[in-house]
DOMAR-702438 format. One record per residue: x, y, z of N, C-alpha, C, O in turn. Coordinates in nm, 3 decimals. Layout:
<atoms>
{{X, Y, Z}, {X, Y, Z}, {X, Y, Z}, {X, Y, Z}},
...
</atoms>
This chain:
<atoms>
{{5.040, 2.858, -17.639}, {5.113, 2.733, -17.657}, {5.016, 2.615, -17.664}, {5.046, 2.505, -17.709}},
{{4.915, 2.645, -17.621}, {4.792, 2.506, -17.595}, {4.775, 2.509, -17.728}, {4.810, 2.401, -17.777}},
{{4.734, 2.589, -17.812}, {4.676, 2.591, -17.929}, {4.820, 2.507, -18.028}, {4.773, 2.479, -18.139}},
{{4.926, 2.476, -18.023}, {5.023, 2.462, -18.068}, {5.045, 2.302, -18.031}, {5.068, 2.202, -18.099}},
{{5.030, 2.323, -17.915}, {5.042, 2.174, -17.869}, {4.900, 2.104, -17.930}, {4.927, 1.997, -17.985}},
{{4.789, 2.129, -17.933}, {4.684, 2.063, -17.993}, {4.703, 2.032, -18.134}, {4.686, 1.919, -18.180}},
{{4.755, 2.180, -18.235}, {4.812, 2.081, -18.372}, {4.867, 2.046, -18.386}, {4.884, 2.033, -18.507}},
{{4.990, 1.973, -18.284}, {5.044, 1.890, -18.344}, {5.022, 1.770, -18.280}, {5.089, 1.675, -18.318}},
{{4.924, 1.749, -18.171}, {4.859, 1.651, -18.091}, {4.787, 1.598, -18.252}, {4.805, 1.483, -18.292}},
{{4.708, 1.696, -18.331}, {4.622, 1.647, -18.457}, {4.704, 1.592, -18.526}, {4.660, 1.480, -18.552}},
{{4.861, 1.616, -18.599}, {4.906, 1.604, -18.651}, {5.013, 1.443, -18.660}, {5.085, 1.394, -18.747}},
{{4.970, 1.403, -18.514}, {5.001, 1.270, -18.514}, {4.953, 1.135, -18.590}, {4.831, 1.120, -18.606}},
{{5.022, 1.057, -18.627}, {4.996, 0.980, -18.718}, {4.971, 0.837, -18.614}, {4.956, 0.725, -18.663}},
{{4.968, 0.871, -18.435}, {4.876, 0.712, -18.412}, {4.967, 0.789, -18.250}, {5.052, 0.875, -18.224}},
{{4.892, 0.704, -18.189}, {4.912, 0.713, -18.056}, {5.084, 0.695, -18.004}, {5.153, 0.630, -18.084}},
{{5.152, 0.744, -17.885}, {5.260, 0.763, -17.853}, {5.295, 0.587, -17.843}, {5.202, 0.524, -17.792}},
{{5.425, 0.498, -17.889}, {5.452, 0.391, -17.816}, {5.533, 0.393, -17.688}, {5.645, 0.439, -17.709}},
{{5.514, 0.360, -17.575}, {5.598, 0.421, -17.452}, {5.652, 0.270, -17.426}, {5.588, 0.166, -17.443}},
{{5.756, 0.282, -17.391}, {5.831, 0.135, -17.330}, {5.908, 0.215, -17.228}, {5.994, 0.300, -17.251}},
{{5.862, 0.173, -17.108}, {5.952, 0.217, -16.961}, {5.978, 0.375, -16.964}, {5.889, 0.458, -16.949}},
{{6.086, 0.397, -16.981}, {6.150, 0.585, -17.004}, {6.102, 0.643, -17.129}, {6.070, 0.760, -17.151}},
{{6.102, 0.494, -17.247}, {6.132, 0.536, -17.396}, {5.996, 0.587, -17.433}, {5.897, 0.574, -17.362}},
{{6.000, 0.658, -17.572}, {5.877, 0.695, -17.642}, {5.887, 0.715, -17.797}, {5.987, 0.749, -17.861}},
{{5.821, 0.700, -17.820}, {5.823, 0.704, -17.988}, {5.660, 0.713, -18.051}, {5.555, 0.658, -18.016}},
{{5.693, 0.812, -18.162}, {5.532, 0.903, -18.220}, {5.573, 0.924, -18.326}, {5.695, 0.936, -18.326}},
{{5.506, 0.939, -18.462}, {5.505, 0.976, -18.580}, {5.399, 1.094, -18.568}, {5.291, 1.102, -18.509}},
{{5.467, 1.179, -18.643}, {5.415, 1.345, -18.709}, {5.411, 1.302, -18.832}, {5.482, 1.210, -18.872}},
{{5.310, 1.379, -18.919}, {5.299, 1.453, -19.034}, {5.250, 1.592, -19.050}, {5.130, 1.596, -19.023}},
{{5.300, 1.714, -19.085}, {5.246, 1.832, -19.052}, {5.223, 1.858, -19.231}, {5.320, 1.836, -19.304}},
{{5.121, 1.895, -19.280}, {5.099, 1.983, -19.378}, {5.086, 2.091, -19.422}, {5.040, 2.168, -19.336}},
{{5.105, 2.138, -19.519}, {5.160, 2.274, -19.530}, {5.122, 2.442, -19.473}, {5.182, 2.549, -19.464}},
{{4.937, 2.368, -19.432}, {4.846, 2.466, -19.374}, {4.855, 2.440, -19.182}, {4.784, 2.487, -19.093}},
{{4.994, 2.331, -19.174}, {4.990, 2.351, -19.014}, {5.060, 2.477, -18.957}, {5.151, 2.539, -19.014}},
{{5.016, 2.500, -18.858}, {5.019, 2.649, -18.807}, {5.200, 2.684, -18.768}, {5.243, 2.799, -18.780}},
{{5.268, 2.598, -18.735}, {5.394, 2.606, -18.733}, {5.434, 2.640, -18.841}, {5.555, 2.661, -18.827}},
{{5.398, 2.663, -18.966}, {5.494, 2.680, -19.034}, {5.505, 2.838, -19.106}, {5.584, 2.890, -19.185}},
{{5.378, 2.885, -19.030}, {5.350, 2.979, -19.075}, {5.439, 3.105, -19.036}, {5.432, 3.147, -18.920}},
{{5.537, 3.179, -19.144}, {5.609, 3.287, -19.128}, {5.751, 3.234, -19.171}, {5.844, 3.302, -19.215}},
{{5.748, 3.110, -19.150}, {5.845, 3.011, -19.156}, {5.919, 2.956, -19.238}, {5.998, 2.894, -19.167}},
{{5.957, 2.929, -19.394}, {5.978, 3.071, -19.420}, {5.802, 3.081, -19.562}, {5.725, 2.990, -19.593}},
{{5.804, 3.206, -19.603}, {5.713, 3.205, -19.698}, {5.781, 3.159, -19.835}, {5.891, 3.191, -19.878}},
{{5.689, 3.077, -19.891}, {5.747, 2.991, -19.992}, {5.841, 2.900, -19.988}, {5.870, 2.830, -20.085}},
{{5.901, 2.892, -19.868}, {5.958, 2.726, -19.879}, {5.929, 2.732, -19.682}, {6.007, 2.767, -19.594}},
{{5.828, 2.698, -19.677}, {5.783, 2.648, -19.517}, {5.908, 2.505, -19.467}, {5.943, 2.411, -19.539}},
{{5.941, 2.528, -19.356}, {6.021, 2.434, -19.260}, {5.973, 2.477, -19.116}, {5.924, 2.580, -19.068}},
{{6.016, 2.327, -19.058}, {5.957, 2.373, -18.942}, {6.063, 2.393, -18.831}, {6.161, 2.320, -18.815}},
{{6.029, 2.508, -18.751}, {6.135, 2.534, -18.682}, {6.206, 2.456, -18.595}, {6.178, 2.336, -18.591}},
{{6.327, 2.518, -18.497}, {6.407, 2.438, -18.437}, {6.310, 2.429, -18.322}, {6.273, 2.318, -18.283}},
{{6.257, 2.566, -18.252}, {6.176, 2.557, -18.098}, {6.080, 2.450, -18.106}, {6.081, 2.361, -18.021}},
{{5.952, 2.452, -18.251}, {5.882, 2.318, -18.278}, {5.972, 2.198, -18.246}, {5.941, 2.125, -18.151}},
{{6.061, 2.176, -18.307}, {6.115, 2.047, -18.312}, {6.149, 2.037, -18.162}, {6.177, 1.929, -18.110}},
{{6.146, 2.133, -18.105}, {6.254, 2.126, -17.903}, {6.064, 2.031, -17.852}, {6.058, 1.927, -17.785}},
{{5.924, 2.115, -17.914}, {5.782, 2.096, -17.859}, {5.768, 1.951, -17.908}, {5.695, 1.869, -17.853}},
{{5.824, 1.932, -17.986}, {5.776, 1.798, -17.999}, {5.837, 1.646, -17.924}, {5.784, 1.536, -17.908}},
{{5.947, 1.691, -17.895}, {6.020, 1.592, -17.815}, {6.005, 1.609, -17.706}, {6.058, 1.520, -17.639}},
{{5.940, 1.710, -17.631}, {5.838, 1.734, -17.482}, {5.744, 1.667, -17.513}, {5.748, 1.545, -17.496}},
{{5.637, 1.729, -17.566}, {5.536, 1.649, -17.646}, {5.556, 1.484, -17.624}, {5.493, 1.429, -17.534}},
{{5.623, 1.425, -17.688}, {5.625, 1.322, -17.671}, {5.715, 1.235, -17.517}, {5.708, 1.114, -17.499}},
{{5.772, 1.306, -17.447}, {5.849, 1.261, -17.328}, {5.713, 1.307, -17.267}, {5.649, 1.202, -17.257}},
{{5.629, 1.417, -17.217}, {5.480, 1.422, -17.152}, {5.404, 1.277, -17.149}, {5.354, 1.236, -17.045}},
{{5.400, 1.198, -17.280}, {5.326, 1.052, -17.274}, {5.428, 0.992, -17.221}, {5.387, 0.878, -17.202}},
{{5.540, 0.999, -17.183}, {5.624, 0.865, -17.166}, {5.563, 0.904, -17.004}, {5.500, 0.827, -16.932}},
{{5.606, 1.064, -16.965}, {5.604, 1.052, -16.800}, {5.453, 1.071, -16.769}, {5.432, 1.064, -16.648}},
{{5.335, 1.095, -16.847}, {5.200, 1.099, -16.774}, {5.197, 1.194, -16.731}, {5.117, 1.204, -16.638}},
{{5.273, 1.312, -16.766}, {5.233, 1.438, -16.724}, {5.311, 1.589, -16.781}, {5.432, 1.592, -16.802}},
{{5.225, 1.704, -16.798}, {5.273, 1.814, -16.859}, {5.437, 1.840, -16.783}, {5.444, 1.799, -16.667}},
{{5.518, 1.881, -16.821}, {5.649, 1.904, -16.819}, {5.681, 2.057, -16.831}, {5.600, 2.120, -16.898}},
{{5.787, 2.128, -16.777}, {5.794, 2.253, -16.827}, {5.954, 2.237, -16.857}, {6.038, 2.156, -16.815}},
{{5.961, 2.332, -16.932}, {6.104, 2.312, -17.011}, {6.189, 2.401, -16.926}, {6.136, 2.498, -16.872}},
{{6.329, 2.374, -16.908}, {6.411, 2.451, -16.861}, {6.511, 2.467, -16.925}, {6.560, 2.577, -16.900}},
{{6.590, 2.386, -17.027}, {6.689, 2.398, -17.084}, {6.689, 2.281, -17.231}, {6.614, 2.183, -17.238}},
{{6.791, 2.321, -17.337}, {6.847, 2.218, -17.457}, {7.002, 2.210, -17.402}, {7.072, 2.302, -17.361}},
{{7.029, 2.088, -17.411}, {7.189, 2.039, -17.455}, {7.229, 1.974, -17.606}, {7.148, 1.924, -17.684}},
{{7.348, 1.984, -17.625}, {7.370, 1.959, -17.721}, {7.323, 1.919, -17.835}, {7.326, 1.804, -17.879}},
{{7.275, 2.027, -17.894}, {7.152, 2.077, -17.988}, {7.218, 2.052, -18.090}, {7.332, 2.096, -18.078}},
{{7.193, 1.978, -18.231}, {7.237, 1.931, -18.349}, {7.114, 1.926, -18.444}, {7.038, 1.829, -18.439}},
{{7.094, 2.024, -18.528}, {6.982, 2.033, -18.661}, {7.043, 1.974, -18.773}, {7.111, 2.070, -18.810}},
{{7.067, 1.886, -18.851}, {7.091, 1.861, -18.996}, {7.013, 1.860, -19.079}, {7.070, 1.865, -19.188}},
{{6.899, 1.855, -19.089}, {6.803, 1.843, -19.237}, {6.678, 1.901, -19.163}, {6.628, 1.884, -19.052}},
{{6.651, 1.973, -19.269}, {6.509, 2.037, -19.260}, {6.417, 1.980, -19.267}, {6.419, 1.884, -19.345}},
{{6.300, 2.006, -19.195}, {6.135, 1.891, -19.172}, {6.082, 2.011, -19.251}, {6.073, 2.130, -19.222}},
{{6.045, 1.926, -19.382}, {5.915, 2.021, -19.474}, {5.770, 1.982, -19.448}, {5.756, 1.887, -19.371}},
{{5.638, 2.049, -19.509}, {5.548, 1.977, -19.505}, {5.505, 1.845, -19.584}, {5.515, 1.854, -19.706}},
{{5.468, 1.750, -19.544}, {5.418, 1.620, -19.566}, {5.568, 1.556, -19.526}, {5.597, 1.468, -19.607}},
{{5.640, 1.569, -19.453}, {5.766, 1.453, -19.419}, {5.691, 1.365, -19.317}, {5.605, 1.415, -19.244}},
{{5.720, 1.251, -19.313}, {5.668, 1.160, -19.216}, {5.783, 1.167, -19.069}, {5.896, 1.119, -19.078}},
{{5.742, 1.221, -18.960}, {5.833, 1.246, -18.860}, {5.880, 1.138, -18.781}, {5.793, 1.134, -18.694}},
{{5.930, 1.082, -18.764}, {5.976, 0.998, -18.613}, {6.034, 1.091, -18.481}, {6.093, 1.192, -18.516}},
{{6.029, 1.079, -18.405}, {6.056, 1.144, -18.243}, {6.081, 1.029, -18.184}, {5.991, 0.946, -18.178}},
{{6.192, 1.004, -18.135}, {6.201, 0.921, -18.036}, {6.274, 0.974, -17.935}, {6.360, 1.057, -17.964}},
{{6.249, 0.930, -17.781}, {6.265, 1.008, -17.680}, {6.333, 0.923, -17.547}, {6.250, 0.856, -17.486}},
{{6.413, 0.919, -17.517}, {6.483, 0.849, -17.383}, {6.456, 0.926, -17.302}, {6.447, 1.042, -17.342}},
{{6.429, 0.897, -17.137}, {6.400, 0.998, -17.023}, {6.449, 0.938, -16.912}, {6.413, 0.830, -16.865}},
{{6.553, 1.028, -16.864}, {6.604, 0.968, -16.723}, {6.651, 1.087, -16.632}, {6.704, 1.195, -16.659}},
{{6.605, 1.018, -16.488}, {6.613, 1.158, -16.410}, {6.763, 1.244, -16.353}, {6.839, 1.157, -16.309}},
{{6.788, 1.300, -16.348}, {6.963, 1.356, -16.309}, {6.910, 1.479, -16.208}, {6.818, 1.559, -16.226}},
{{6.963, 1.470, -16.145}, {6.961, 1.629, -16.041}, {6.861, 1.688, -16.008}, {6.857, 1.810, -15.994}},
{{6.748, 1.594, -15.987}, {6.626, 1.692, -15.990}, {6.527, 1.705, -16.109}, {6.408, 1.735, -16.099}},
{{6.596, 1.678, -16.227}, {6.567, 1.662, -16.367}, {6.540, 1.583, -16.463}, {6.601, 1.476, -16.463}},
{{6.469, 1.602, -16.543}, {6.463, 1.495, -16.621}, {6.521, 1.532, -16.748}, {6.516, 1.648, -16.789}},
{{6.580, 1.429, -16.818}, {6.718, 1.462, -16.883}, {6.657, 1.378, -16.970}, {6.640, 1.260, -16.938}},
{{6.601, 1.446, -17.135}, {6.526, 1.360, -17.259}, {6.600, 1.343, -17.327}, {6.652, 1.454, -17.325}},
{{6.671, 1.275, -17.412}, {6.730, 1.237, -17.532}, {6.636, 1.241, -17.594}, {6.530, 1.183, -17.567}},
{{6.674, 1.351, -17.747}, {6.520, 1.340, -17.871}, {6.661, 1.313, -17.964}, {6.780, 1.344, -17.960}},
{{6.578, 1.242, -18.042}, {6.620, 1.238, -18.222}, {6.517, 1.206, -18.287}, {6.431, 1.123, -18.256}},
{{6.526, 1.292, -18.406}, {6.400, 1.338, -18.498}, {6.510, 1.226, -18.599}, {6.630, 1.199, -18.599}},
{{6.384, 1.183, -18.680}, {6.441, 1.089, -18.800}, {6.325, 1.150, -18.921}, {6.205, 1.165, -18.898}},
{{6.375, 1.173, -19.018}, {6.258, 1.096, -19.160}, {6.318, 1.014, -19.253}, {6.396, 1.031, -19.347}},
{{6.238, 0.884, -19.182}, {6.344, 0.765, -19.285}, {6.372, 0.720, -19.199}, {6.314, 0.678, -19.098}},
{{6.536, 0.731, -19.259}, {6.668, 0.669, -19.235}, {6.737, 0.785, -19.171}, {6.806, 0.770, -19.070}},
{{6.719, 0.910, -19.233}, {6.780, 1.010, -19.202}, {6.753, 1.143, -19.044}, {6.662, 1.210, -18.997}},
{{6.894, 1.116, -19.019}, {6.819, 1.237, -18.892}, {6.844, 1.337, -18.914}, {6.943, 1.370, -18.979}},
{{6.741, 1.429, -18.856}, {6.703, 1.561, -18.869}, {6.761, 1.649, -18.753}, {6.780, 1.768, -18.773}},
{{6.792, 1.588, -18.622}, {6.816, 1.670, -18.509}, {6.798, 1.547, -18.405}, {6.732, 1.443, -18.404}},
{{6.908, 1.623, -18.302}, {6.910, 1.561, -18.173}, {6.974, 1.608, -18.078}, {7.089, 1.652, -18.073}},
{{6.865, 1.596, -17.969}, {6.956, 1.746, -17.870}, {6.863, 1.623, -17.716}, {6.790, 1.524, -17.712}},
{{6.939, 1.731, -17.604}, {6.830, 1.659, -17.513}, {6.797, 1.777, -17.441}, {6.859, 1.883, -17.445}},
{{6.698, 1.754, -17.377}, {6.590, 1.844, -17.310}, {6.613, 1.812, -17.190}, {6.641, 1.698, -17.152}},
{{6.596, 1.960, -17.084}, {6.611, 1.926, -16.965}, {6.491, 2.011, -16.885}, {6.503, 2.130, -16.856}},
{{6.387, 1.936, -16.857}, {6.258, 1.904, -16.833}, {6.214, 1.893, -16.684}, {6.261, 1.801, -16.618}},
{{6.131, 1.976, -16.630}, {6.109, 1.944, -16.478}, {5.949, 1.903, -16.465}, {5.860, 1.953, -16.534}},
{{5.934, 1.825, -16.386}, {5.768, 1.802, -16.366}, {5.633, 1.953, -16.346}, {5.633, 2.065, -16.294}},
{{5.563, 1.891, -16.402}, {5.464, 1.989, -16.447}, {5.310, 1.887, -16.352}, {5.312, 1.786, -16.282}},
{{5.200, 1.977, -16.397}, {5.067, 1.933, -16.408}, {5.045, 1.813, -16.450}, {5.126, 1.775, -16.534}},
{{4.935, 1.712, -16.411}, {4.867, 1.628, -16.521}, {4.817, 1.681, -16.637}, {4.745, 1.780, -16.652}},
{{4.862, 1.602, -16.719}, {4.755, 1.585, -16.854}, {4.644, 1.558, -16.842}, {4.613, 1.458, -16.778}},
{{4.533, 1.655, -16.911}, {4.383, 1.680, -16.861}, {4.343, 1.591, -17.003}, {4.225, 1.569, -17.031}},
</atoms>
């Protein structure tokens, strides 16, 4: 998973913006990024579990630290992320029960791609 999380750490288009809970990051993945591989052959998309890593991914910068996943809620995919789409992730984080409870929505554009929330428990620092 490190190796996964590093390309798409590369694949960022500028540092995380964090405001309080919130977060927001631009992706671009190209066609030789490793997610997409198997995915499908000849028309590459990137999967749903990627799309779950990237909205960790980006809630990790909001909270300053690795996270481990425990659960998705209300999981909604509409449009497929190809290679070269310009990604948006934006991420709400607030704690419930012990938990931290992410709101993600993936945008390209105007248009969203998915939005589910993540339910996230504290992890390690980020090294």
């Amino acid at each position: 998973m490190n190796r996964m999380r590093e390309a798409i750490q590369k694949s960022s288009l500028g540092p995380a913006s964090v405001t309080g809970t919130n977060g927001k990051q631009c992706f671009c993945f190209n066609e030789s990024f490793i997610g997409f591989a198997g995915h499908f052959p000849g028309y590459p998309i990137l999967p749903g579990v990627l799309q779950n890593l990237l909205g960790q991914v980006v809630a990790e910068q909001v909270i300053g630290h690795q996270l481990q996943f425990k659960a998705i809620n209300r999981a909604k995919f509409s449009r497929q992320l190809r290679p070269d789409d310009q990604i948006d992730v934006d991420v709400s984080c607030q704690e419930k029960d012990g938990k931290l409870h992410c709101k993600t929505q993936i945008r390209v554009g105007t248009e969203e791609a998915s939005i589910f929330t993540l339910v996230l428990e504290q992890g390690a620092t980020i090294l």
